[in-house]
N, C-alpha and C positions, 0 to 999 in steps of 0.2 A: 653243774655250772651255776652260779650266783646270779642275780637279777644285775649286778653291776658288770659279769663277765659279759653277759650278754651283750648290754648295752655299749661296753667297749669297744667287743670284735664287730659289731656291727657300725663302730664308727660312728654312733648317733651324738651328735654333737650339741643338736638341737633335739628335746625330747619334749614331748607332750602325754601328760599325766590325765589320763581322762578317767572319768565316773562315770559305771552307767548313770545314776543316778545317786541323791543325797546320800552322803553316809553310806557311801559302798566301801571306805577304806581308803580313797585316793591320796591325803592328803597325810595318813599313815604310810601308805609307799613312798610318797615322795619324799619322808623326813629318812625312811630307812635308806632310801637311795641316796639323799645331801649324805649321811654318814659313813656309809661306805666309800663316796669319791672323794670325803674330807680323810677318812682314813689314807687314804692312795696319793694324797697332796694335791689332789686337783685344785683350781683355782674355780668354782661354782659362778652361775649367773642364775637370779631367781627371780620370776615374775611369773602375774596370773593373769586370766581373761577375764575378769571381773575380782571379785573380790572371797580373798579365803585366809583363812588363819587365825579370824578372830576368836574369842573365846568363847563366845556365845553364838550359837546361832541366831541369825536375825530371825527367821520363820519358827522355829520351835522354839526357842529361847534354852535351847539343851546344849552342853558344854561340847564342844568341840577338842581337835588333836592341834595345838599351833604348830606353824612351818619354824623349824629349826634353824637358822641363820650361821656357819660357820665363822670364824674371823676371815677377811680378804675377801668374802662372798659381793660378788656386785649384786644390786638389788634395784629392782625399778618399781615403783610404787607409790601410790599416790599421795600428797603431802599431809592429809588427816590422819593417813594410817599409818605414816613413816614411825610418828613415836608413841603407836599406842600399844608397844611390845616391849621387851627389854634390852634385843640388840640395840648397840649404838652406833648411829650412823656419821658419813664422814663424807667430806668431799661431794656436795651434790649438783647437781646438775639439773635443770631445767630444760624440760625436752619438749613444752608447747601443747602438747594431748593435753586436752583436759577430761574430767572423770567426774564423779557425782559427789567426789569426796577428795576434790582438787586437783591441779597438776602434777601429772606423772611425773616425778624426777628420779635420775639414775646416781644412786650415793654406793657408797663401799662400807661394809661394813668392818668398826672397829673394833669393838669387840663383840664375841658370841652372845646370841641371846639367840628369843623368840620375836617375830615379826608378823604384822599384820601385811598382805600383800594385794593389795589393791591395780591391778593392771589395766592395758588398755582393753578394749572389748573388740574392737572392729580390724578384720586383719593386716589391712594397710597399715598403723597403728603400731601395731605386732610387730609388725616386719621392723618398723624403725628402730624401735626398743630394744629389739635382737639383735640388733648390729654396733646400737652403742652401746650395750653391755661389751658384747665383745673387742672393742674396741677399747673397752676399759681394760681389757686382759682378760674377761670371763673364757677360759678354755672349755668350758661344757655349761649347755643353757640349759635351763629347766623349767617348763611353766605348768603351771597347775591349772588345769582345766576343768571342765563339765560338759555332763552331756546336751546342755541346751547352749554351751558355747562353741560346739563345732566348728565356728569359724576357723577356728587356731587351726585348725587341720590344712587349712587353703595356703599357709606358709610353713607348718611342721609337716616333717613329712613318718618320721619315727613316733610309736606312739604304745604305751603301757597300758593295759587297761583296768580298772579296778570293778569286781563284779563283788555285790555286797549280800548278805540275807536279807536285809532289808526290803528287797526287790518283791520278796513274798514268804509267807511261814513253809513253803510246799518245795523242798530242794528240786523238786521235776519240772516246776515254773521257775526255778531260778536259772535253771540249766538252759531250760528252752529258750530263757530270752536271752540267754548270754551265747547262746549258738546265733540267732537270730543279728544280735550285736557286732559278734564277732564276722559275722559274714558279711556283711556290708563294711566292715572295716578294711576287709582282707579284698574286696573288690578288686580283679584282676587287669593289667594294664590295659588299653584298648590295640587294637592294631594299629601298626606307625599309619600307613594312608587316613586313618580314624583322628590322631592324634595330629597328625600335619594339618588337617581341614578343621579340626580344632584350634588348634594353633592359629587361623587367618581368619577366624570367624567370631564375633561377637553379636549379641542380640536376646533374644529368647530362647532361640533354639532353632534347628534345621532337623530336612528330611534326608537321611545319609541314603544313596543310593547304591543297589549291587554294581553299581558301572561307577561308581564313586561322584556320584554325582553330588551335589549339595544346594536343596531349595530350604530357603530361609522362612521361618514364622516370622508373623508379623508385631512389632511392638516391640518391648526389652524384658516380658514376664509371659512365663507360661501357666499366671492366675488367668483362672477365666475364658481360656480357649480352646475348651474341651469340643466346639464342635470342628472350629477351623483344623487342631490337632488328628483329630479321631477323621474326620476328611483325605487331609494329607499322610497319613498311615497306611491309609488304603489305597495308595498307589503302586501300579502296579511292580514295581523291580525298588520296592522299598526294603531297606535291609537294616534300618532303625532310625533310633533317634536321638539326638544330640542336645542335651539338655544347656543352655548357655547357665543357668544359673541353677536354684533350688527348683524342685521338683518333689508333688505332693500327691496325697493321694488319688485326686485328680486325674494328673496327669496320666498316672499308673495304671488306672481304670480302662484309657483310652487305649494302654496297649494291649491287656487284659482281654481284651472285646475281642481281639483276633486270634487269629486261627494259621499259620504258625504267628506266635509269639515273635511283633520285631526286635530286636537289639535296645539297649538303653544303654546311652553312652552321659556319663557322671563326671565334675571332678574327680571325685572321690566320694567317701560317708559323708562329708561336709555337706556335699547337698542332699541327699536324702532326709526328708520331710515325710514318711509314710508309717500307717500303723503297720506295727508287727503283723499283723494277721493278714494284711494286703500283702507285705515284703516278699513272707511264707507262703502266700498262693501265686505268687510273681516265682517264685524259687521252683515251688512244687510243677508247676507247669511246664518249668523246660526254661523258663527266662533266663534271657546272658543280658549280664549287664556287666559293665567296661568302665574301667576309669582313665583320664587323659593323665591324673597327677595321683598315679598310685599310693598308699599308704603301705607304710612296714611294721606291723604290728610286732613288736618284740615277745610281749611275754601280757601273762597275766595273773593279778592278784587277787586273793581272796579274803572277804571279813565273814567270818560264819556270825556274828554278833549283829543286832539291830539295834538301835535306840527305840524303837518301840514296844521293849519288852521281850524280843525272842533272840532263838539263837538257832542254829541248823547244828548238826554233829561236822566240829571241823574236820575231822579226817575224812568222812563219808564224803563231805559237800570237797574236803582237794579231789579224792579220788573221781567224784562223781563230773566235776569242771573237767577234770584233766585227762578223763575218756572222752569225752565229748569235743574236747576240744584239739585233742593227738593229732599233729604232735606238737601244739604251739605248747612252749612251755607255760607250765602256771605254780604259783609261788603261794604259801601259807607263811608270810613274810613274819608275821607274830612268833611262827614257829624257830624261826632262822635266827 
């Protein structure tokens, strides 16, 4: 089955193109993906959570893959980057976000080229954009993400991920951190009582109780209240904890400390803020951790090549992903 079959039968209407990190490949899936749904006559919608496509990298100054633009493709983008590509744009619209490199506007694209795509960042934002693409007739949205834009996640709910060599010359720490990745994506729903008392609650975070009880932390951030936390933890008929927003390593530490492990109730990966090696002693321990707005991770991609001069063996580093990661599909999309 095709990266495009997938994303079909699973209905993803809205998809989020994520990178673990720079030049993992993402922005290569996502043109192979526009060309299979331009194949099929889809009518495309394309935007990103900050800025991607350009030809150069801003940080390395090293050429990048541009985003492929179909004809009919709706595109929202910010007005500096609308025509610094070859597609040509048509019919634009003014949608009031503004961005570091002007306002976001929603144009059609008239004829095919390459496009720089500049989007909003902040998920309220996101969400608007989403809806007047489609509203313009985009039948399937596509945004191009990263992994320090997570946000996207708090309004996509489907999501592709691209794991690169670049990540490291050692395919054993590639794997490790794309298992590490892939498990906080894949973060399991919470219990409905979990998700109801989520549902009526906003702030910092609460103490969820074995009797469903719910006492609330104090403030709207769980920066900085590692004693008040680490306190209310240790009560006694505690059965976890409800993260109202992001959550760091910190926090983690607080549950770490005890002896059973309480519960950690998330978004989703959107808010996870921790290192890998904390996540992995959180995991190794017995930790359940819960999300109220679960993610559906489809599939994943692979670049065995790095822009810093190396490469991994592509066939080794599919087979070695796609052990590891059985039975989420994973794709050598260069190959296909």
């Amino acid at each position: 089955m095709s990266l495009y079959e997938i994303v079909r039968e699973r209905g993803a209407r809205r998809l989020l193109m994520l990178g673990m990190t720079k030049n993992a490949g993402k922005t290569f899936s996502l043109n192979h993906l526009v060309r299979e749904c331009e194949a099929k006559g889809e009518r495309l919608g394309l935007t990103s959570t900050g800025r991607d496509g350009e030809a150069l990298d801003l940080i390395t100054g090293k050429a990048k893959p541009r985003i492929y633009c179909p004809q009919g493709t709706v595109v929202a983008t910010a007005r500096l980057a609308a025509y610094a590509g070859t597609a040509v744009l048509t019919s634009e619209v003014d949608t009031g976000i503004e961005t570091v490199l002007g306002e976001v506007t929603i144009a059609e694209v008239e004829r095919a080229g390459h496009l720089e795509l500049a989007g909003p960042v902040y998920a309220t934002q996101l969400e608007t954009v989403l809806s007047l693409m489609a509203e313009r007739g985009a039948a399937r949205l596509l945004v191009d993400g990263a992994l320090d834009r997570k946000a996207a996640a708090r309004v996509l709910r489907h999501v592709v991920l691209a794991v690169g060599a670049v990540i490291s010359r050692s395919l054993d720490e590639v794997v490790e951190q794309a298992v590490t990745y892939v498990e906080q994506l894949s973060i399991p729903a919470a219990p409905l009582w979990v998700v109801e008392a989520a549902d009526a609650f906003s702030g910092a975070g609460a103490i969820l109780g074995e009797d469903g009880s719910i006492v609330p932390l104090s403030g709207e951030t769980l920066l900085g209240k590692h004693g008040e936390l680490s306190s209310m933890l240790r009560r006694e008929n505690c059965w976890g904890l409800l993260a109202g927003g992001a959550i760091g390593d910190e926090s983690l530490a607080c549950l770490l400390e005890l002896d059973p492990l309480p519960a950690l109730v998330v978004r989703n990966a959107s808010a996870l803020f921790v290192e890998p090696m904390r996540w992995r002693r959180f995991v190794a321990e017995g930790g359940r951790c819960y999300a109220t707005q679960p993610l559906d991770l489809l599939a994943v991609t692979i670049n065995p090549y790095s822009p810093e001069g190396w490469e991994l063996p592509a066939d080794e580093m599919l087979e070695a992903v796609s052990k590891a990661l059985a039975p989420l599909p994973v794709f050598n999309l260069a190959r296909q």
